[in-house]
C-alpha positions in Angstrom: -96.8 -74.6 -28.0 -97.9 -78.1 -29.1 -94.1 -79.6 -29.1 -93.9 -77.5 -25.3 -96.9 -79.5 -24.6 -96.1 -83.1 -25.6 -92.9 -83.2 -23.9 -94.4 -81.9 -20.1 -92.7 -84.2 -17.5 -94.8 -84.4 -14.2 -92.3 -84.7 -11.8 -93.9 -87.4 -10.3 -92.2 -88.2 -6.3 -88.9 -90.9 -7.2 -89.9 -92.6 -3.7 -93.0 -93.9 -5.8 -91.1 -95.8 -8.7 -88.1 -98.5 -8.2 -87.4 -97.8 -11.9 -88.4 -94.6 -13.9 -92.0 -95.8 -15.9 -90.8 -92.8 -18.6 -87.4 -93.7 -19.0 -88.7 -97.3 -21.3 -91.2 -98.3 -23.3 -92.1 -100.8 -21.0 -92.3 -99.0 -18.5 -94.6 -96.3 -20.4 -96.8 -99.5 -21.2 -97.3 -100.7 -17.6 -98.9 -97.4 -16.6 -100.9 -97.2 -19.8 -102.3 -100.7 -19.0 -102.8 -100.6 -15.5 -104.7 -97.3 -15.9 -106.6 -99.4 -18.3 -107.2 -102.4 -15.8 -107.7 -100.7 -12.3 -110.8 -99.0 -14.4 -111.9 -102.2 -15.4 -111.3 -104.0 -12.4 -110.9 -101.7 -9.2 -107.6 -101.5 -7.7 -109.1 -104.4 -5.1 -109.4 -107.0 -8.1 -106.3 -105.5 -10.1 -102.7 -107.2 -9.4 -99.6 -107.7 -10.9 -100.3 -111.1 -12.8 -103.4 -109.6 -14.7 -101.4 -106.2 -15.8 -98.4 -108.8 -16.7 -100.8 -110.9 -19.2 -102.2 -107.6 -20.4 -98.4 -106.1 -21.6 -97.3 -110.0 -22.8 -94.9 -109.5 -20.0 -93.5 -110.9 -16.3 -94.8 -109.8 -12.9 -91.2 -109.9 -12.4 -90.5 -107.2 -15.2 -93.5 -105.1 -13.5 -91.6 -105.1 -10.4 -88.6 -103.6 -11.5 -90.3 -100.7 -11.7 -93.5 -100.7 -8.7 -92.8 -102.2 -5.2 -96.5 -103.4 -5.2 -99.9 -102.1 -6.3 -100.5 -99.4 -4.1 -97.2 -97.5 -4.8 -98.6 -97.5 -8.8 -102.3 -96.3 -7.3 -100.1 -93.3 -5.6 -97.9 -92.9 -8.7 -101.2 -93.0 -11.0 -102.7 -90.6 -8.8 -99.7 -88.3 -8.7 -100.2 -88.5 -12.9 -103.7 -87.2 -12.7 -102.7 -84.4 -10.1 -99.8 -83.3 -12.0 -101.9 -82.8 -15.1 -104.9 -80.8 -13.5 -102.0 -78.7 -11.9 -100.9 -77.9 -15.0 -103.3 -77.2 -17.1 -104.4 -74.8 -13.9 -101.5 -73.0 -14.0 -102.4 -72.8 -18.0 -105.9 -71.5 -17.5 -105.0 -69.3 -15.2 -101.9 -67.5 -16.0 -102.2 -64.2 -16.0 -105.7 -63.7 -14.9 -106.2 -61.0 -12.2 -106.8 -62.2 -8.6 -110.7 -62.5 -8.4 -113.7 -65.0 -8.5 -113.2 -65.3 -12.3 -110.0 -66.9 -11.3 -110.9 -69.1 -8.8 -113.6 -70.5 -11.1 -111.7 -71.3 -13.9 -109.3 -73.1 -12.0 -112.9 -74.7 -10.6 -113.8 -75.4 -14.2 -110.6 -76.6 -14.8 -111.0 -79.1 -12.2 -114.3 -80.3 -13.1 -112.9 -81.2 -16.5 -111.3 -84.0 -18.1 -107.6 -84.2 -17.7 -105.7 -83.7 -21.0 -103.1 -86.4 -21.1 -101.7 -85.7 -24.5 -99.4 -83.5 -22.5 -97.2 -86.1 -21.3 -95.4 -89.4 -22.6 -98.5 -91.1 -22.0 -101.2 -91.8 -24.4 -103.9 -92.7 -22.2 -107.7 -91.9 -22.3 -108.5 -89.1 -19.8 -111.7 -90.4 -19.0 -110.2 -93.2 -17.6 -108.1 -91.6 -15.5 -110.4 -89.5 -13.9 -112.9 -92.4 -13.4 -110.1 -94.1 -11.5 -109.5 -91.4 -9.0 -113.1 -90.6 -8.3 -113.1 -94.7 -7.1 -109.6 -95.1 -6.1 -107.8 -91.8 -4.8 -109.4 -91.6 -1.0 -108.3 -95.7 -0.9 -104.8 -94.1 -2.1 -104.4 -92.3 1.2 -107.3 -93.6 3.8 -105.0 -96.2 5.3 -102.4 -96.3 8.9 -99.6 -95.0 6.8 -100.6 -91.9 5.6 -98.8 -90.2 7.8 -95.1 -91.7 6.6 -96.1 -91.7 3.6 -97.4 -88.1 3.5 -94.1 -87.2 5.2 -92.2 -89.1 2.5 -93.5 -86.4 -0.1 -96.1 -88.9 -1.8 -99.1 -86.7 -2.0 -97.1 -83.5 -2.8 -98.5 -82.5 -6.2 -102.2 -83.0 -4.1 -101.2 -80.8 -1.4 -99.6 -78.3 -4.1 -102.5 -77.8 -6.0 -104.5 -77.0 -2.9 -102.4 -74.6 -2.1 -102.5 -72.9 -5.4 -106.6 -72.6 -4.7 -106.4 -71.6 -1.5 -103.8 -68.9 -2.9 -106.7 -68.0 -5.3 -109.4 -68.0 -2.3 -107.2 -65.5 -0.4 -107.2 -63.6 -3.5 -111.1 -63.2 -3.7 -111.2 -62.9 0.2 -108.2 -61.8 2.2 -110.5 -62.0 5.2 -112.0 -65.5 4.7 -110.4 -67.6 7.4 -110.3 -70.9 6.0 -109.2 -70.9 2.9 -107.2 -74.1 3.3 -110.4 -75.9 4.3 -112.6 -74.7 1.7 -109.9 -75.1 -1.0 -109.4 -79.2 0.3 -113.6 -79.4 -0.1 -113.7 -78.1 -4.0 -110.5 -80.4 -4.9 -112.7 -83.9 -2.8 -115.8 -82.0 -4.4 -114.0 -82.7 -8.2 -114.1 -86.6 -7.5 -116.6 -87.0 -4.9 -119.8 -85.5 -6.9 -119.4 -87.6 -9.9 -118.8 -90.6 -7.4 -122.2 -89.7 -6.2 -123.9 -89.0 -9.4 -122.9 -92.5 -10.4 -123.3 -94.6 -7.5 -125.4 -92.8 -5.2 -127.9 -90.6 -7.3 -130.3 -89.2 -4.7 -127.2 -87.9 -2.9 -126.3 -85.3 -5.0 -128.0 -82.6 -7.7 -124.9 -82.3 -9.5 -125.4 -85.0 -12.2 -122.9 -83.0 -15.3 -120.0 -81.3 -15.5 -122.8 -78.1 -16.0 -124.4 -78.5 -12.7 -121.3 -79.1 -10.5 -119.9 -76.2 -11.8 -123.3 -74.1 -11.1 -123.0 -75.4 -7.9 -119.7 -74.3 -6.5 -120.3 -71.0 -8.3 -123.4 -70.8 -6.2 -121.4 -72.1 -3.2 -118.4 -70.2 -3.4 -119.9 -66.5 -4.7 -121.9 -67.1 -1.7 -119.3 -68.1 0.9 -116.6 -65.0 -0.3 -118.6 -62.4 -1.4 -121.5 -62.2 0.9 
């Protein structure tokens, strides 16, 4: 199981990626060091020269492999999706349709990504610290829609459909499913953005209370 495990590929969108990041060592490095530098920085204050001093490398070398810094925001972001997708499908397989399900896909969600199941060896704090600043700036911009056509955000959209799947399977009458599934994935990011920025916004302020929260929310919302 643990050799299964370390060699997971996410199949991350090609569209994304001039040059395969897995398929070199430098390539493997750029990620690791960006994810690294965006949550040092912010994507806003991250570019290409810093990442390039960081890896003892050229800007040139990085884009081989990136068009620019958004397409590696959007690749990153695809990395964290894939993961929690995964390790969904994991904590999930085989469970009867029900709200046991549902919440351990929640809980799944809520938790830190486990990244020693692909090539890179990055800290999964990190990465889920850079999505819950970065991911809505990944996609909140006038080409969403091409880009969105283009298959960027597919992993996203999957993953949603895989809880709305799970919704249904509390509910078959609930008639928004889709909605409802789209609010516990922003939920996941949004909540700790809140707790850390905004603190009077929110009562969820640990991994504990968010889940108690959507437990309340959703045993409310599908079995009521």
């Amino acid at each position: 199981m643990h050799n299964l495990l370390s060699s997971l590929r996410i199949d991350i969108n090609s569209s994304l990626y001039l040059k395969d990041p897995e398929s070199s060592s430098l390539g493997i490095n750029i990620v690791k060091s960006s994810i690294d530098l965006i949550d040092l920085y912010g994507i806003e204050e991250f570019n290409f020269k810093k990442l390039a001093k960081a890896i003892g490398s050229t800007e040139s070398s990085i884009y081989r492999y990136f068009e620019n810094k958004h397409r590696l925001l959007l690749y990153i972001s695809s990395l964290y999706w894939g993961i929690v997708e995964f390790q969904t499908v994991v904590q999930t397989n085989n469970m009867p349709d029900g709200m046991e399900k549902l919440m351990k896909a929640v809980e799944t969600l809520f938790s830190t990504p486990q990244t020693k199941c692909t090539s890179f060896e990055i800290e999964g704090q990190k990465l889920r610290h850079i999505l819950n600043s970065e991911f809505v700036k990944a996609y909140h911009h006038k080409l969403v829609d091409e880009e969105n056509e283009a298959g960027y955000f597919s992993i996203y959209k999957r993953l949603a459909s895989r809880l709305s799947e799970m919704i249904v399977g509390v509910n078959p009458r609930y008639m928004y499913s889709n909605s409802l599934a789209s609010l516990i994935m922003e939920g996941s990011l949004n909540q700790y953005f809140l707790s850390e920025h905004f603190h009077n916004l929110t009562d969820c302020h640990s991994k504990d209370n968010l889940y108690e929260f959507y437990k309340d929310l959703l045993t409310k919302t599908l079995t009521s």
